[in-house]
N, C-alpha and C positions, 0 to 999 in steps of 0.2 A: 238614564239610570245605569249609573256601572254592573259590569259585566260580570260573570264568574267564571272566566278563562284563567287555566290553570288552577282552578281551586282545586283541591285533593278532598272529595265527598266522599264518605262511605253510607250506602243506603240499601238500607235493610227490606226483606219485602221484595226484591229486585224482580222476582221474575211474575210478581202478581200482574192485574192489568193495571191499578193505580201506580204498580212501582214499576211497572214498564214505562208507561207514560210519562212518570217525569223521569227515569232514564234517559228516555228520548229528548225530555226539554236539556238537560243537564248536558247533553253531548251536543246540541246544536249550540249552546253556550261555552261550549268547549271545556268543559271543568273534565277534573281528569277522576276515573267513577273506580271505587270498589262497592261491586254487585255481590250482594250478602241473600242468599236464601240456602234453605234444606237442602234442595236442589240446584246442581248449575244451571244458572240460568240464560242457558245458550242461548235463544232465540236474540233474547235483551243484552249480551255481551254483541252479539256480531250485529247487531243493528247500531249498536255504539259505536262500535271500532268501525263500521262502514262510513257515519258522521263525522269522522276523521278524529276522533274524541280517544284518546288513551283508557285502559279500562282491564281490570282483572277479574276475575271472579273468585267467591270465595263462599266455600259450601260450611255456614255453621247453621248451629241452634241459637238461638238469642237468648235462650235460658239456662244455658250450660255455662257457667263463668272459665272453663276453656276452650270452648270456642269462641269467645266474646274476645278472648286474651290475643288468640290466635289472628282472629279476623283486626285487629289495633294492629299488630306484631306486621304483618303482610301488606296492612296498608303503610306502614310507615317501612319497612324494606323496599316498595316497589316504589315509593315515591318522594321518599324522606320528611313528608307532614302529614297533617290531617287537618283540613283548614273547616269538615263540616262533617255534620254526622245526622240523619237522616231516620229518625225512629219509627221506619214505617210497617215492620211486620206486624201483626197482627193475628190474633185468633176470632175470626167472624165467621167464616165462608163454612165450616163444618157445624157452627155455633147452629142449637136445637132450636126453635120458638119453644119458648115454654114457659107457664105459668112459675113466678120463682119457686115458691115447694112443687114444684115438679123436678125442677133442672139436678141432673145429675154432679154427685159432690167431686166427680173425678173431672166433669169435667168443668164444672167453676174452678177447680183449681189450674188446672190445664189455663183456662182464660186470663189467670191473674199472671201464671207463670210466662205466659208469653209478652203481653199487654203491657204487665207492670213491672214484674220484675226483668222480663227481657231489654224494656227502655234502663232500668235501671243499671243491668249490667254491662250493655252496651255505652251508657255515658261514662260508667268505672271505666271499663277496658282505654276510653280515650282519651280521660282527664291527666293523666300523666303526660301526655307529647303536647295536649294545648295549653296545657299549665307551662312547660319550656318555652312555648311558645311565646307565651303572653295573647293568644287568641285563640278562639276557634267559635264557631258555631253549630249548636245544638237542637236540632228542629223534631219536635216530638207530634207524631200523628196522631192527634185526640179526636173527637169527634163531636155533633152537634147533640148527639145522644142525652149524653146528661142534661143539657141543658133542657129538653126538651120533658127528659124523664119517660123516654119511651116503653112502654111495657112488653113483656114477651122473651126480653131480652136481658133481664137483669143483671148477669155472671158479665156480657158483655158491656149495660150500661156502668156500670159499678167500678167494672176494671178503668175504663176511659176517664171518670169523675177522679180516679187516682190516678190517671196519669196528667192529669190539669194541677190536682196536689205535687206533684213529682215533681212538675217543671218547675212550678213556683218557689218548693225548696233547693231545687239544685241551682237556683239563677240567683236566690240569695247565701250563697253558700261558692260560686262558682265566677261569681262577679268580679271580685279582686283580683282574680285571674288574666281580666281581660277576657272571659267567656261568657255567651250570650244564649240562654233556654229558654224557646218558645213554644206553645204551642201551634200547629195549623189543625183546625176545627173544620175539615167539611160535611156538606150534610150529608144525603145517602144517593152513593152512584152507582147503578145498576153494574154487572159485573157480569162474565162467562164463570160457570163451572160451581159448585160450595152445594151443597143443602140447601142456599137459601133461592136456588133459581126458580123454582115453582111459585115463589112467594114473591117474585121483587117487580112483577108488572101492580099489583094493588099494593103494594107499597109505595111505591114511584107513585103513579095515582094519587095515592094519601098525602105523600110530601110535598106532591105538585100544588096539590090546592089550596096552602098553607104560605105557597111564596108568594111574593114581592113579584117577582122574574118568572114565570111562569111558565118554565121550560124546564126538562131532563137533564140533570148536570152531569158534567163528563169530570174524567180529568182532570182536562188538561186545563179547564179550570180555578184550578188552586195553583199554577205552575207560578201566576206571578206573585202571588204572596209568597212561594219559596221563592223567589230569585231576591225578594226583600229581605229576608231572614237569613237569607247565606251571605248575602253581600253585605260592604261595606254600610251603606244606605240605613241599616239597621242595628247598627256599633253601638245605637244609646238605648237599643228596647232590648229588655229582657224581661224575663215573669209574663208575660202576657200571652191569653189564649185569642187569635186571630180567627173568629167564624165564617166561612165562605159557603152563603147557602141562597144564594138568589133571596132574601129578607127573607128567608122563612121564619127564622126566629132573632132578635134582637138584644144585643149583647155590648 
């Protein structure tokens, strides 16, 4: 399967541990990474650049339409393209459990703003350099959520269900371009750190028992359905949400 040496990725989320993890694949791949989070995300830039992998960092908000401008602007200075863009931030890890007439209205907004509208702003800010292009690829991190209709979690299943909408319109709309918007759907991987770490041994539990594969999913798991969707290999799919959950649910 060809390779994504040299690709110029920008991937949002960078310093979480899902977006650590495929930092780390992207840099053993050798693609050359702009690391997008709140925070610089030291740990994840010097473990890159130590894989011999080219890499900058870049401190926005995915919701602020300039820092979305900004973080486009930077990657295409340091490396004159942007051949992928990696929709991985998220608002989970603070996200409440709760009943939906419970869930606070600041912050379901808060979850769409990040979720929905941060994927959305972040394909604006890049559609102008892949549209010169005539390519580029667009991988939007959605989840197995909806499909599943998980309860407790509403603000966050509801944002994800629009970001499967999201993709689907921006891939018929994005296509004539030569640009490619997919979803990657995985199911639920335990994590360090958020509100929800009290909660995610009987959750893992729960999800375990529902798969196909009967094991704890990691990461690095979903690393080769992105190397499918950044690369060439996947130049005739777009619109399509790819599920990676040990069978837990079927799609």
């Amino acid at each position: 399967m060809p390779g994504l040496q040299d690709k110029v990725v920008i991937l949002t989320g960078a310093g979480g541990s899902i977006g650590g993890a495929m930092a780390e694949f992207l840099a053993a791949e050798k693609a050359r990474l702009v690391l997008v989070d709140l925070h610089e995300p030291v740990e994840v830039l010097d473990c890159v650049r130590q894989n011999g992998s080219e890499a900058i960092a870049v401190v926005a908000d995915v919701s602020d339409p300039a820092s979305t401008d900004e973080m486009a602007r930077q990657a295409v200075s340091s490396f004159g393209r942007i051949d992928g863009l990696i929709n991985n931030a998220a608002y989970y890890r603070s996200a409440s459990q709760s009943r939906f007439d419970e869930i606070d209205v600041e912050e379901w907004d808060r979850c769409f703003q990040v979720n929905v509208r941060g994927a959305w702003l972040c394909a604006r800010a890049v559609f102008a350099q892949m549209r010169a292009q005539s390519s580029g690829k667009i991988v939007n991190i959605g989840s197995n959520t909806p499909y599943k209709g998980v309860g407790g979690l509403a603000h966050y299943v509801a944002s994800k269900a629009a970001v499967i909408g999201l993709t689907r319109a921006l891939a018929r709309e994005a296509g004539e371009f030569g640009i490619c918007v997919n979803a990657l759907c995985p199911d639920f991987i335990p994590h360090d750190g958020g509100d929800l770490d009290e909660r995610q041994g009987e959750m893992n539990r729960r999800v375990l028992s529902q798969r196909c594969l009967p094991r704890t999913q990691q990461a690095q798991d979903i690393t080769g359905v992105l190397r499918l969707l950044l690369g060439p290999d996947s130049d005739f799919v777009t619109g399509q949400s790819i599920l990676v959950n040990g069978g837990a649910y079927f799609h």
